[in-house]
N, CA, C and O atoms as a GROMACS GRO file, in nm:
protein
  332
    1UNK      N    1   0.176  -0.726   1.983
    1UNK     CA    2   0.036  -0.754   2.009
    1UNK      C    3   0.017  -0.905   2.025
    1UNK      O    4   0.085  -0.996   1.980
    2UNK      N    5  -0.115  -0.909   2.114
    2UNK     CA    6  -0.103  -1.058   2.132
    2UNK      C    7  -0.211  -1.141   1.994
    2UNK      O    8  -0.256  -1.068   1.906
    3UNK      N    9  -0.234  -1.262   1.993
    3UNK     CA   10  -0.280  -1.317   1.888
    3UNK      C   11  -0.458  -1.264   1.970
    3UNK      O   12  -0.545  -1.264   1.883
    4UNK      N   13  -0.487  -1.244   2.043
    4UNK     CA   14  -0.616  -1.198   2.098
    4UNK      C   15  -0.601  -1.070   2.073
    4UNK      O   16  -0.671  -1.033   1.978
    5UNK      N   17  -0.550  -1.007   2.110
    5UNK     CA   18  -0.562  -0.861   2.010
    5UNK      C   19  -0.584  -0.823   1.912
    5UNK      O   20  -0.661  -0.733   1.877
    6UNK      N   21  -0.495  -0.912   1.835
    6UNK     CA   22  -0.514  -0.920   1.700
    6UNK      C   23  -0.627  -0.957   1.672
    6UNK      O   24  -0.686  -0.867   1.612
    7UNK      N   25  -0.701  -1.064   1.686
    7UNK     CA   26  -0.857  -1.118   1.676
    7UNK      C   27  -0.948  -1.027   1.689
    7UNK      O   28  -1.046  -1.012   1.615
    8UNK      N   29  -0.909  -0.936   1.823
    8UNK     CA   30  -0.987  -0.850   1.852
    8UNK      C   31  -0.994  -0.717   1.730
    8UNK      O   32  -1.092  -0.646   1.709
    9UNK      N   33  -0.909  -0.712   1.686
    9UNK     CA   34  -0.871  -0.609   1.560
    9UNK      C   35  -0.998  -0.638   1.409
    9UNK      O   36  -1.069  -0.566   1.339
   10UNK      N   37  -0.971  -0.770   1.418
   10UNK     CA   38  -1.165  -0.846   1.367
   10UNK      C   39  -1.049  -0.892   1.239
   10UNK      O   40  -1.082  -0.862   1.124
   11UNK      N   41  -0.875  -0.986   1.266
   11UNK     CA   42  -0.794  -1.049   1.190
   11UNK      C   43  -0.852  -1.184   1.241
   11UNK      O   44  -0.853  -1.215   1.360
   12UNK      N   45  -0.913  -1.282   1.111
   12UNK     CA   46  -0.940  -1.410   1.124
   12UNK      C   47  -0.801  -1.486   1.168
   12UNK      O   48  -0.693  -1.438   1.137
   13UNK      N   49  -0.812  -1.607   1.240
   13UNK     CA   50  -0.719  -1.686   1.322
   13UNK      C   51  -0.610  -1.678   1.216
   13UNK      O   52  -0.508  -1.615   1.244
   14UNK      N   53  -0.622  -1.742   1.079
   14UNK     CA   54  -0.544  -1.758   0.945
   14UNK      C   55  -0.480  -1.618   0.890
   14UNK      O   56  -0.381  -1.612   0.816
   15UNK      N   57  -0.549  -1.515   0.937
   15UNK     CA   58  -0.470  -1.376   0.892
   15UNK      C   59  -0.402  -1.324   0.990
   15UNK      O   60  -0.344  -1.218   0.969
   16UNK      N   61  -0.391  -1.406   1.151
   16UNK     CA   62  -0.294  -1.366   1.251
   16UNK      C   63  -0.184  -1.489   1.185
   16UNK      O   64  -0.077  -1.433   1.163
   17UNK      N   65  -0.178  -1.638   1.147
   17UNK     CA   66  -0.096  -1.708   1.113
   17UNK      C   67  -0.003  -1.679   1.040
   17UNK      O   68   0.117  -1.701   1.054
   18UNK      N   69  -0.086  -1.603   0.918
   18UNK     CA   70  -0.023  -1.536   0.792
   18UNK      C   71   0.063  -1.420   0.860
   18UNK      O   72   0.185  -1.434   0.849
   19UNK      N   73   0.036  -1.354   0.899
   19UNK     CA   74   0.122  -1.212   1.004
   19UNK      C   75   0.239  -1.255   1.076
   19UNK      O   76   0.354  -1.216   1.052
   20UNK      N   77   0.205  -1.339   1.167
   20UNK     CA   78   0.296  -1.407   1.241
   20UNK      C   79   0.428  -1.467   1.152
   20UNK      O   80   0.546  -1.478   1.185
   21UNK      N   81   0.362  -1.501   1.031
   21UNK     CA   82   0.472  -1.629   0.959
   21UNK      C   83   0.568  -1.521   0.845
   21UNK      O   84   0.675  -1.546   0.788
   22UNK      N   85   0.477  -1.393   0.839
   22UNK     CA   86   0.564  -1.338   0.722
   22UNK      C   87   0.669  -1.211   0.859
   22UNK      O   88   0.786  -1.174   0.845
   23UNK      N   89   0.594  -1.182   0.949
   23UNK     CA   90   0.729  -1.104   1.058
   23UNK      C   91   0.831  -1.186   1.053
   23UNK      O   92   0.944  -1.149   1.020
   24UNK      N   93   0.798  -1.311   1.088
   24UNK     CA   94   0.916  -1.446   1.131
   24UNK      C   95   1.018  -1.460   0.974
   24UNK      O   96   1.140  -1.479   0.979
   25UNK      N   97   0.950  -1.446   0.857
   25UNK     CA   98   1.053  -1.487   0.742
   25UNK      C   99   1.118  -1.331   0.728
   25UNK      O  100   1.233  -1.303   0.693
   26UNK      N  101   1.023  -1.252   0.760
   26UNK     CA  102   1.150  -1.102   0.699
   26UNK      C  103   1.249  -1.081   0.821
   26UNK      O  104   1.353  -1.022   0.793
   27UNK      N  105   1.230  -1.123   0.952
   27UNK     CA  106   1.326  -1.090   1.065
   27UNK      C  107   1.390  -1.180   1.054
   27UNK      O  108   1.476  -1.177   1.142
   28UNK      N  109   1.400  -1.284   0.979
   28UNK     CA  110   1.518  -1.410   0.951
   28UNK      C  111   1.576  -1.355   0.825
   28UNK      O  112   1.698  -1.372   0.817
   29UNK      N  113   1.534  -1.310   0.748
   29UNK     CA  114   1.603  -1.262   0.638
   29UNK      C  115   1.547  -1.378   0.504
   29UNK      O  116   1.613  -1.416   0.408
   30UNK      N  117   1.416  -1.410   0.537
   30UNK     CA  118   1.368  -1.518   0.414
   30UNK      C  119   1.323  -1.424   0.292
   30UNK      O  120   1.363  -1.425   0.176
   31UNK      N  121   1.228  -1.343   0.353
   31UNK     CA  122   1.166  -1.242   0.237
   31UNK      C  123   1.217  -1.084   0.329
   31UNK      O  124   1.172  -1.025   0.428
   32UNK      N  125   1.360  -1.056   0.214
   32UNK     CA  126   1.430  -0.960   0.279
   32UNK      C  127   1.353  -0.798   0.234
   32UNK      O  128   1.431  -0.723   0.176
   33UNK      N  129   1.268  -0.766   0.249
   33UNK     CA  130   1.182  -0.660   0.196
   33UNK      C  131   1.221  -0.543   0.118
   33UNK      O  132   1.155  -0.486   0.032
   34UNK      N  133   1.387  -0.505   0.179
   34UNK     CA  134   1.417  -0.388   0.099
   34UNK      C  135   1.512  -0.425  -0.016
   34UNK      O  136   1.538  -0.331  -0.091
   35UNK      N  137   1.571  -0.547  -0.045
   35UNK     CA  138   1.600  -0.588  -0.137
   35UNK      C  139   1.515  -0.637  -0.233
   35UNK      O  140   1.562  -0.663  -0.343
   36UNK      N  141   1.380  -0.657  -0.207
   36UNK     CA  142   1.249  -0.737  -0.330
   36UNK      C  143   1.277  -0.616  -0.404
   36UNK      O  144   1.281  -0.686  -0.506
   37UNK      N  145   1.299  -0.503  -0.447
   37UNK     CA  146   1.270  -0.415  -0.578
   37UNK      C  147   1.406  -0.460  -0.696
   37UNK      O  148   1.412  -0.408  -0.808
   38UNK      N  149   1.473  -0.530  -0.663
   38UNK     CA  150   1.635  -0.552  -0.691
   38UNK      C  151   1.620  -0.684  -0.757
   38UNK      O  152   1.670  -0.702  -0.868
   39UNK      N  153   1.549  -0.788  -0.689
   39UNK     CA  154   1.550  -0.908  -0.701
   39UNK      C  155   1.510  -0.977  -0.848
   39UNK      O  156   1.438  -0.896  -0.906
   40UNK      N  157   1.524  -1.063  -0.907
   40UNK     CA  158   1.450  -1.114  -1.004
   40UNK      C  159   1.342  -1.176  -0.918
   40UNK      O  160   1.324  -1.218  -0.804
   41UNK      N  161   1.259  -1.155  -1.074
   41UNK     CA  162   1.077  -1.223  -1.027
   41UNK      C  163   1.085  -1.378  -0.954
   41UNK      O  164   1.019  -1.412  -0.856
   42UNK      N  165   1.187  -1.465  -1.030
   42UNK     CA  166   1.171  -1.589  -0.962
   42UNK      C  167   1.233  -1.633  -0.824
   42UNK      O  168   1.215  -1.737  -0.760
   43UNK      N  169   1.328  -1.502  -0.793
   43UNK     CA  170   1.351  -1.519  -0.665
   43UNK      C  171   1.256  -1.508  -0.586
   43UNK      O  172   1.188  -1.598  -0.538
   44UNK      N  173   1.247  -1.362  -0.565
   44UNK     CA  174   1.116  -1.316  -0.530
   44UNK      C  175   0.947  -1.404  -0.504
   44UNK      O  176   0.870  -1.380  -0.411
   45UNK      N  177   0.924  -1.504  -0.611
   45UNK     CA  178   0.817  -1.541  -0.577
   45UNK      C  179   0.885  -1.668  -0.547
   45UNK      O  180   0.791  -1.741  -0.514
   46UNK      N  181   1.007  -1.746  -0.538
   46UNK     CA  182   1.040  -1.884  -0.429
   46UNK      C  183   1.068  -1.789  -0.265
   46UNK      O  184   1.065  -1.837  -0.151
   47UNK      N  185   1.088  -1.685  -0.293
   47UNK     CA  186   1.064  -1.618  -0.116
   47UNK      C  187   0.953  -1.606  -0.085
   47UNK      O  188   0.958  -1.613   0.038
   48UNK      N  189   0.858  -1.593  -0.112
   48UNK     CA  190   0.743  -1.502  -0.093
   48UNK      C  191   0.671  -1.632  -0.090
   48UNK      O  192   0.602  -1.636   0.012
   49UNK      N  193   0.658  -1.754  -0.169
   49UNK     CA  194   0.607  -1.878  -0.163
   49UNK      C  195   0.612  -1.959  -0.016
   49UNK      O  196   0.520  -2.033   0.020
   50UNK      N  197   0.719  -1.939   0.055
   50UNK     CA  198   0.799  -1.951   0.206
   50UNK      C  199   0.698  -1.934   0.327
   50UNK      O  200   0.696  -2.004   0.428
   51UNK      N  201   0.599  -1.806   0.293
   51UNK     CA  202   0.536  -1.760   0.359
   51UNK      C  203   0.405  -1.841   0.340
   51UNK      O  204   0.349  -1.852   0.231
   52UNK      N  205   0.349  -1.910   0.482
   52UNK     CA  206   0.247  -1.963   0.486
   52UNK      C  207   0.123  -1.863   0.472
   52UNK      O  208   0.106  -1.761   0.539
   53UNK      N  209   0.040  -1.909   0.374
   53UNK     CA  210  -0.078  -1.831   0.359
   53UNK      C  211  -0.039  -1.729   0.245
   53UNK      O  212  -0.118  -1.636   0.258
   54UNK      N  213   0.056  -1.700   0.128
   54UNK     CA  214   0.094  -1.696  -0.012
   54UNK      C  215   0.096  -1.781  -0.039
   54UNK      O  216   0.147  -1.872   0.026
   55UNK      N  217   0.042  -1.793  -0.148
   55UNK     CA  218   0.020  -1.893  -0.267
   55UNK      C  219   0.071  -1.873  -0.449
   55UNK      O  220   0.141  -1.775  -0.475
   56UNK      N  221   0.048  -1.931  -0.519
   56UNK     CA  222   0.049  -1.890  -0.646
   56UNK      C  223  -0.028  -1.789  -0.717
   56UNK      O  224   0.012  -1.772  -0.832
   57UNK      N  225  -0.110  -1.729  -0.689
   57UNK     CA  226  -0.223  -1.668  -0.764
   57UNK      C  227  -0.202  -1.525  -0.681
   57UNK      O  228  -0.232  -1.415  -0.727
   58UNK      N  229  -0.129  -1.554  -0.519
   58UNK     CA  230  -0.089  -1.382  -0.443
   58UNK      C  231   0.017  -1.367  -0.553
   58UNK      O  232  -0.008  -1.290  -0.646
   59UNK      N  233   0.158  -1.448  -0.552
   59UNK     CA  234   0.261  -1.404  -0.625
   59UNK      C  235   0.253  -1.344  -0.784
   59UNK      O  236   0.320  -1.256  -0.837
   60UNK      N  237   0.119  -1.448  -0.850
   60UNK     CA  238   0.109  -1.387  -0.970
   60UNK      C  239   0.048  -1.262  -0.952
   60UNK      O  240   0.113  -1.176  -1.011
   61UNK      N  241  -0.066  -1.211  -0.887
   61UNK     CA  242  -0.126  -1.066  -0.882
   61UNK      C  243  -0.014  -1.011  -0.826
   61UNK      O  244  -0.033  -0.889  -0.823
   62UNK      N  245   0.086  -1.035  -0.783
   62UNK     CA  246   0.194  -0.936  -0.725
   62UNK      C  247   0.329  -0.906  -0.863
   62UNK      O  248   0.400  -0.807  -0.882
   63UNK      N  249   0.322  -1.023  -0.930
   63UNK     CA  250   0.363  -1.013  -1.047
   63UNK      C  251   0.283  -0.932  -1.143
   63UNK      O  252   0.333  -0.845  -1.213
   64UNK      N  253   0.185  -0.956  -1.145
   64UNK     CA  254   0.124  -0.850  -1.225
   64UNK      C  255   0.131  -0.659  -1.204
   64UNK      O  256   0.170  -0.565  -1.273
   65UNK      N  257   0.088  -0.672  -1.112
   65UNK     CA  258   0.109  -0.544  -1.016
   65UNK      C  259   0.241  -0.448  -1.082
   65UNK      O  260   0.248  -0.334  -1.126
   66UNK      N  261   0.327  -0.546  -1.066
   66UNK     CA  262   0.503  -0.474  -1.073
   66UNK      C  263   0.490  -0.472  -1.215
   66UNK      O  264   0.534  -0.371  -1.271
   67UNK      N  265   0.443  -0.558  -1.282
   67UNK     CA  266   0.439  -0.531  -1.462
   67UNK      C  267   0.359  -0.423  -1.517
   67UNK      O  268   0.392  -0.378  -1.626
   68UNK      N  269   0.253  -0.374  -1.453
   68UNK     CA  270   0.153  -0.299  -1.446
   68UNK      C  271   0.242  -0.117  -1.433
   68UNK      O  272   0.228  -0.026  -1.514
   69UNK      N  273   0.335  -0.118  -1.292
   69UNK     CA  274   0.338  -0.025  -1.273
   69UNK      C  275   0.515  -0.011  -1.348
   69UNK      O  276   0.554   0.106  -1.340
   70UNK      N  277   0.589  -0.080  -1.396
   70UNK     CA  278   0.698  -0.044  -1.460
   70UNK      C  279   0.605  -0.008  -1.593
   70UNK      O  280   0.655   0.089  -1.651
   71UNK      N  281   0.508  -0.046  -1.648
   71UNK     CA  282   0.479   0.009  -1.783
   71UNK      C  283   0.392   0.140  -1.752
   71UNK      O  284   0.350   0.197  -1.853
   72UNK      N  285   0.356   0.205  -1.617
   72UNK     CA  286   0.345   0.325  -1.589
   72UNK      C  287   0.451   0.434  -1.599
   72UNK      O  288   0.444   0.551  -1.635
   73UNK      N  289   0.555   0.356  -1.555
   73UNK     CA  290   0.661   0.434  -1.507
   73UNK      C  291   0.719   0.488  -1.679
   73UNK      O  292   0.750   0.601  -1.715
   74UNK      N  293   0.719   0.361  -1.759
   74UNK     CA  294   0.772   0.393  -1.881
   74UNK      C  295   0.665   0.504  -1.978
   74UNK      O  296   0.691   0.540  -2.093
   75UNK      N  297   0.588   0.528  -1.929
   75UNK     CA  298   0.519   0.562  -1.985
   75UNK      C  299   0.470   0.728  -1.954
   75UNK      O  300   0.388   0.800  -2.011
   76UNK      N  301   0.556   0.752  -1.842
   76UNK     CA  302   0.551   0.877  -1.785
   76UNK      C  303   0.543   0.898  -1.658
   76UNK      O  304   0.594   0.992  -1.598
   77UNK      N  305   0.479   0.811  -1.612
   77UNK     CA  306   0.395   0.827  -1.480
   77UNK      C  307   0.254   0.839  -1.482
   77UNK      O  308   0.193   0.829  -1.589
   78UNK      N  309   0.174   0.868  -1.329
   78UNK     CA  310   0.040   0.857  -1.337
   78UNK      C  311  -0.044   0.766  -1.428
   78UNK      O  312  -0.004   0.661  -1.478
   79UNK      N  313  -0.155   0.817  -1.442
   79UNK     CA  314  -0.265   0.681  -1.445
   79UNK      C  315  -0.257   0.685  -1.628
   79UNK      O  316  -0.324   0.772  -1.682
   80UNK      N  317  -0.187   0.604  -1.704
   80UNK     CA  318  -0.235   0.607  -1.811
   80UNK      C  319  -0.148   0.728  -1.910
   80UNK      O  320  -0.181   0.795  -2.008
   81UNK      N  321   0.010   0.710  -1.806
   81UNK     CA  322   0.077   0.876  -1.828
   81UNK      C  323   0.046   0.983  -1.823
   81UNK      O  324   0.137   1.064  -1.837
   82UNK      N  325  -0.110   1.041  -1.799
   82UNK     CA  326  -0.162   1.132  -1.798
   82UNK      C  327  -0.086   1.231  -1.660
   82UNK      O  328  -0.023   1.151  -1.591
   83UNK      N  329  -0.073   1.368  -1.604
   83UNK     CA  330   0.041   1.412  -1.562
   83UNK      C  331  -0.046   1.477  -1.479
   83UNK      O  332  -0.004   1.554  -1.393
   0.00000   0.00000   0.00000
């Protein structure tokens, strides 16, 4: 798609930049996607930092997120272990 397409999709100029810059780091192999479940956290967020338009506060809610749902997982599954 072109960056006018995309616009047209109603993606602000900065959320086609952001798109553009994170295709470009995973088809280089910067933020390798199917290896992030494998990775340690601090790899993971110096890759993910790479990407223009992530910041500190995406990586921490993304850190949170994964802490969130391994203490699901330990916990049974579903919302609160409930089944």
């Amino acid at each position: 798609m072109t960056d006018a397409e995309l616009r047209a999709c109603g993606l602000s100029s900065g959320k086609v930049r952001f798109l553009r810059d994170l295709v470009a780091k995973v088809t280089d192999g910067t933020v390798p996607l199917r290896k992030l479940p494998a990775m340690p956290d601090d790899e993971i967020r110096d890759r993910l930092l790479e990407v223009n338009g992530i910041g500190p506060w995406t990586v921490a809610a993304r850190r949170g997120l994964r802490a969130a749902s391994a203490s699901t997982e330990r916990r049974g599954g579903g919302l609160g272990g409930v089944r």
